[in-house]
C-alpha positions in Angstrom: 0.0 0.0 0.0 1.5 3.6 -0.7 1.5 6.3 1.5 -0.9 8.6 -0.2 -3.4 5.3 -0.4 -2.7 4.6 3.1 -3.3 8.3 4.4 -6.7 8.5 2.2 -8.2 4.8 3.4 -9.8 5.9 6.3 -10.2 9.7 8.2 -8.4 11.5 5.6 -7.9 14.7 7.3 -6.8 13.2 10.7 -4.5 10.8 8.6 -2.6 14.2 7.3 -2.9 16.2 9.8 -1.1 13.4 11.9 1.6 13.1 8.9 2.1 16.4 8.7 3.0 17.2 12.6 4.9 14.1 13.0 6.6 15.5 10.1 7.9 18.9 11.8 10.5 18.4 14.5 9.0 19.4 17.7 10.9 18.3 20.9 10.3 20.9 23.9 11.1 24.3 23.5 10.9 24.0 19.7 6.8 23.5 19.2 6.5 27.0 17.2 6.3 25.4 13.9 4.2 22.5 14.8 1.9 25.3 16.5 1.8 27.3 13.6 0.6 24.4 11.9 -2.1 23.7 14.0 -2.9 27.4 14.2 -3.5 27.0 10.2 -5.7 23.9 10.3 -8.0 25.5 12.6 -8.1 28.7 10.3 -8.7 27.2 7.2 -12.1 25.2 9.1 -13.5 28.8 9.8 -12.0 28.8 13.5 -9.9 31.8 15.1 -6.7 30.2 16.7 -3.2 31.9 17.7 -0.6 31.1 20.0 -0.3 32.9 23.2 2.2 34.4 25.1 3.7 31.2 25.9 3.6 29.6 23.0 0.3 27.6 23.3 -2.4 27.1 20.6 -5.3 28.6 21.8 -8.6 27.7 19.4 -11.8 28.8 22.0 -15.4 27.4 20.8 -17.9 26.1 22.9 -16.0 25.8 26.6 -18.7 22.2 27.8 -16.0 20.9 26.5 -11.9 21.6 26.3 -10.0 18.8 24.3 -6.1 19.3 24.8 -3.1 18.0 24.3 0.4 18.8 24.0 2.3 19.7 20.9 6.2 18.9 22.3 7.7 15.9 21.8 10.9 14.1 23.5 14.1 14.1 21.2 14.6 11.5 18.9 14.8 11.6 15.4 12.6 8.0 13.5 11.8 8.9 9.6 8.7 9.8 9.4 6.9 6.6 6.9 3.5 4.8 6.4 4.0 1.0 6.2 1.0 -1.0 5.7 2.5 -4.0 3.8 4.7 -5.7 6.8 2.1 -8.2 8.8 3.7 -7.7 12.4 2.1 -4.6 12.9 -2.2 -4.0 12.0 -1.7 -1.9 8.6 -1.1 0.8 7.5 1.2 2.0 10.4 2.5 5.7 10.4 6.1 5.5 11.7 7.8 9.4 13.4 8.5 10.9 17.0 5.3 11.6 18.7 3.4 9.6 16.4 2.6 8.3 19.9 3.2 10.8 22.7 1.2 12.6 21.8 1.0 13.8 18.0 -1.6 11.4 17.6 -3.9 12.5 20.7 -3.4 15.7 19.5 -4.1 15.5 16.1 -7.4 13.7 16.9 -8.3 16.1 19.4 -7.9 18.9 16.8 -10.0 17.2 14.4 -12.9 16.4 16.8 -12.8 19.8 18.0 -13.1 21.7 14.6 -16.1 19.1 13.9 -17.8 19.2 16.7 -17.5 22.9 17.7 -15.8 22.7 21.2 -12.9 24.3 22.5 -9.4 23.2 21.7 -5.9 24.0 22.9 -2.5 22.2 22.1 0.1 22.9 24.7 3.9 23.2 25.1 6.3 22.6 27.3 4.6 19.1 28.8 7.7 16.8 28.7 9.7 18.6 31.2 7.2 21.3 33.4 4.0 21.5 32.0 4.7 25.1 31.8 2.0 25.6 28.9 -0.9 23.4 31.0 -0.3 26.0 33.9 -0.3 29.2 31.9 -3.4 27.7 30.7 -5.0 27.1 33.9 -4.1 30.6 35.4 -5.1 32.5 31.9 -8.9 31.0 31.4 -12.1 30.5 33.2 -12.6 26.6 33.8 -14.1 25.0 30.9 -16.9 22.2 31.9 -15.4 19.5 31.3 -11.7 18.5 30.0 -10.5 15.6 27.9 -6.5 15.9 28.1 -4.7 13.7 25.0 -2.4 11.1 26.0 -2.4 7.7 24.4 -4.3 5.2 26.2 -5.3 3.0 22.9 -8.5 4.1 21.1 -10.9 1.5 23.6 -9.0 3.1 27.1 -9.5 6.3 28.8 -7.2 6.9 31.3 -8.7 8.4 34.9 -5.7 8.7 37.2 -2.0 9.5 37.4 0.6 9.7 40.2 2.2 13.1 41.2 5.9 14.2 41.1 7.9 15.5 43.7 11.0 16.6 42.9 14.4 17.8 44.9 17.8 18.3 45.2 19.8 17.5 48.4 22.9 19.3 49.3 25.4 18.5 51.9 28.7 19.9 52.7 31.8 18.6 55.0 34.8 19.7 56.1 37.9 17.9 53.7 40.1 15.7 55.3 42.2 12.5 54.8 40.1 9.3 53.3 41.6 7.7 56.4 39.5 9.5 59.0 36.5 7.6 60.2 34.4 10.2 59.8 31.6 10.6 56.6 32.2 13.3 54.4 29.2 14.6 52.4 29.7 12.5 49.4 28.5 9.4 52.3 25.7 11.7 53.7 24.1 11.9 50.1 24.4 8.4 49.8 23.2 7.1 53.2 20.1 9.4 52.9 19.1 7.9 49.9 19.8 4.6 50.9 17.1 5.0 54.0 14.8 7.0 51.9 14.6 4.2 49.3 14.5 1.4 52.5 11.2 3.6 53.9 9.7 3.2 50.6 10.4 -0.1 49.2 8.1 -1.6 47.0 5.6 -4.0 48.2 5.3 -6.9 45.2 2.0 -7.0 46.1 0.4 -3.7 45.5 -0.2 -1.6 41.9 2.7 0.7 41.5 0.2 3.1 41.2 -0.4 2.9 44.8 3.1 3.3 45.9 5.9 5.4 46.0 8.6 5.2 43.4 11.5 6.9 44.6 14.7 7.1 41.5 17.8 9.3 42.2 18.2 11.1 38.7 21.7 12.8 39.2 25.0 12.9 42.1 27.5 15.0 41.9 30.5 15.7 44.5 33.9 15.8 45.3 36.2 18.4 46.4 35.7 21.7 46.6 37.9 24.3 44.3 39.7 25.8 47.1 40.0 22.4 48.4 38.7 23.1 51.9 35.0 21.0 51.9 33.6 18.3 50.4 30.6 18.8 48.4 27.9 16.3 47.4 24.2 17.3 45.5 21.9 14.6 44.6 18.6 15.3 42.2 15.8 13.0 42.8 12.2 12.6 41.9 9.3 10.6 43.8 6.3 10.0 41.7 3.3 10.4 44.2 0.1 8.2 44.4 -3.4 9.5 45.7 -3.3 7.8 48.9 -0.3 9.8 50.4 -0.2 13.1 48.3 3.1 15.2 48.2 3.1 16.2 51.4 3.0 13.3 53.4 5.8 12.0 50.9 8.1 15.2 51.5 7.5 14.6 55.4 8.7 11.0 55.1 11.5 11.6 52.7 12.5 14.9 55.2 12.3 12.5 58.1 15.2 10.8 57.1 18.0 13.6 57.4 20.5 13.1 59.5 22.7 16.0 57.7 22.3 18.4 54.9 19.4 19.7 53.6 16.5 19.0 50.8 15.5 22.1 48.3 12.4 20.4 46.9 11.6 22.5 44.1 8.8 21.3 42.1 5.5 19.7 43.3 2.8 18.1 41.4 -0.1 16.5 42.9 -1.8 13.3 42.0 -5.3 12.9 40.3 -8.0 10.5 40.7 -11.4 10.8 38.9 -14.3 8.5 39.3 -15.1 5.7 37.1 -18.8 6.9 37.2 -18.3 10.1 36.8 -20.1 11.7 33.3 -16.5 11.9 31.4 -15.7 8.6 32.4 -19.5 7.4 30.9 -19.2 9.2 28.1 -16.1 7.4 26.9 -17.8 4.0 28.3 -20.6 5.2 25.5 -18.5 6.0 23.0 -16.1 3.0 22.8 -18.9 0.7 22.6 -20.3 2.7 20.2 -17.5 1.8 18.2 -17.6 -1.4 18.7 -15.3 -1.4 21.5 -14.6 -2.6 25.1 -13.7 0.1 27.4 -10.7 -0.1 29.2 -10.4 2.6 32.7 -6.6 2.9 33.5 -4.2 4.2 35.8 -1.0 5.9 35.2 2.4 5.9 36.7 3.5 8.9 35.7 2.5 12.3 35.5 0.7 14.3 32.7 -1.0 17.6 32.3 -3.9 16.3 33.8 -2.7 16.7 37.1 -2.6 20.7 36.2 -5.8 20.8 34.8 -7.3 19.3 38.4 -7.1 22.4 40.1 -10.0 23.5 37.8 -12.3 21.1 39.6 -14.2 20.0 36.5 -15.2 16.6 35.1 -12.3 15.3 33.3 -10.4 11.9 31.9 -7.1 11.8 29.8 -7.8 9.8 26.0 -5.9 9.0 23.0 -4.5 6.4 20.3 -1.9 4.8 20.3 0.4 2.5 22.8 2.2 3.8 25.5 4.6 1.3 25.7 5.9 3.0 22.7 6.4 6.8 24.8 9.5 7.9 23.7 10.7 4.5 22.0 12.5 4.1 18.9 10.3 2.6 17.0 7.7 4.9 18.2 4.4 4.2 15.5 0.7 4.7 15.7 -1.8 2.6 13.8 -4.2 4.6 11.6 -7.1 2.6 11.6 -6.4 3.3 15.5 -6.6 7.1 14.9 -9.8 7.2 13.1 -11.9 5.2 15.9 -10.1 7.4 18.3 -11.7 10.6 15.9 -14.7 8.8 16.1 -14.7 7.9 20.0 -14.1 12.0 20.7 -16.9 13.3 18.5 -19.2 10.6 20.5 -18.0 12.0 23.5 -18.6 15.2 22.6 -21.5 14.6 21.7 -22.5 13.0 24.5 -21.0 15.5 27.3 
């Protein structure tokens, strides 16, 4: 099957819209021309779009619904290609970083949006601080509801992640001879590490997504450049479930200091939405109305979502593709995939 067949077999538009944002190179900090893209498709349906002062894609419409997703991408560069011919995968298969986080949410949420009216905005900046999901939530009224695009498969609508909490510890000691007894601050970072990992080891028993994950990100130390102290930092992040919140984990993670000090530095809370709540029924709806068999999940990580629950509005997190393939290198998202997923907004929509 050629590309141009493959991209016209199904949802046309959604099939090139995808093609052509996985086609621009967009990893965070670098969404402009993506934006500007998306800017252009919602112009040429009738629709006033721009980007605001942060770079976000701001379409307004009809605010009982706000579909979002994120325009940035991680790094990575896979040729952008439609294979439909090789059996392993369901053809045709559109190949490109972001294809599956989360070009493909987005583009579907841009295409339900311009056909069914409702409010759209594609963010920036989600990969490292979400900076473009809080702009958005300090710069506009709450919409009713909020369907944030993440790839959950086209039959799964995702309705919790954990938070983040994120520091850096510093400790300092006075330099000496490796022979003395005493721990220098290189030890200090270590050893409080070592007991903040013991006071949350993993139970093999319960969902990760009920427990702390606690993963040391980056240690530096050594010697001091006037060679009088001994300096140690050590970056670490502790993804959050509902159960204990960030501040009970801080508290616990604080508790075990014995010397230096923690400069926690970001904070992101974790969300939990009910299975019967009307978002969460409207997708039920929808994915059956397709044919489907919804699927309610629960993340690990962290998305935008999180930032969009201080709005306080119905909400759930949707998209196509497979997140096993988040920032893989053979990243790919099924088209057939992307049209239900088209399909499966508009119903919701719809429904909402």
């Amino acid at each position: 099957m050629s590309a141009d067949a493959a991209l016209s077999g199904g949802d046309t538009e959604a099939r090139e819209l995808l093609r052509d944002l996985v086609s621009i190179p967009s990893p965070t900090g670098e969404e402009r021309e993506a934006a500007e893209r998306l800017v252009a498709f919602f112009e040429a349906h009738g629709r006033e779009a721009w980007l605001d002062e942060v770079g976000n894609v701001r379409a307004p419409a009809d605010d009982s619904v706000l579909l979002t997703s994120h325009v940035d991408t991680v790094p990575g560069d896979i040729p952008v290609r439609v294979e439909g011919t090789d059996e392993e995968y369901e053809p045709p298969v559109l190949w490109g970083r972001g294809s599956v986080d989360a070009t493909g949410p987005l583009a579907a949420m841009a295409v339900a949006a311009v056909r069914t009216g409702v409010s759209f905005a594609g963010v920036v900046g989600e990969e490292v601080d979400s900076r473009g999901a809080r702009h958005l939530v300090s710069d506009r009224e709450a919409p009713d509801a909020v369907v944030n695009g993440e790839p959950s498969g086209w039959d799964g609508v995702t309705l919790g992640y954990r938070g983040i909490l994120s520091g850096r510890y510093v400790a300092t000691s006075e330099s000496g001879h490796t022979s003395r007894p005493e721990p220098n601050a290189i030890q200090d970072a270590l050893a409080w590490w070592a007991r903040v990992e013991d006071a949350f080891e993993a139970d093999p028993y319960e969902p990760t997504f009920e427990q702390v994950t606690a993963k040391p990100v980056a240690v530096e130390g050594g010697t001091s450049d006037d060679g009088l102290s001994v300096e140690a930092t050590l970056d670490a992040q502790l993804r959050v479930p509902p159960e204990l919140g960030v501040e009970g984990v801080r508290e616990r993670a604080d508790a075990e200091l014995e010397a230096g000090h923690v400069n926690w530095h970001d904070e992101v809370p974790p969300v939990m939405v009910s299975p019967r709540g009307e978002v969460a029924r409207a997708f039920r709806v929808a994915v059956r109305n397709e044919g489907g068999d919804p699927r309610l999940l629960r993340k690990t990580g962290t998305s935008d979502m999180n930032v969009y629950a201080a709005w306080d509005v119905p909400m759930a997190t949707y998209g196509p593709g497979d997140s096993d393939l988040d920032h893989a290198p053979d990243e790919r998202l099924s088209l057939p995939e992307l049209d239900r997923a088209v399909a499966v907004l508009e119903g919701v929509v719809e429904r909402l």
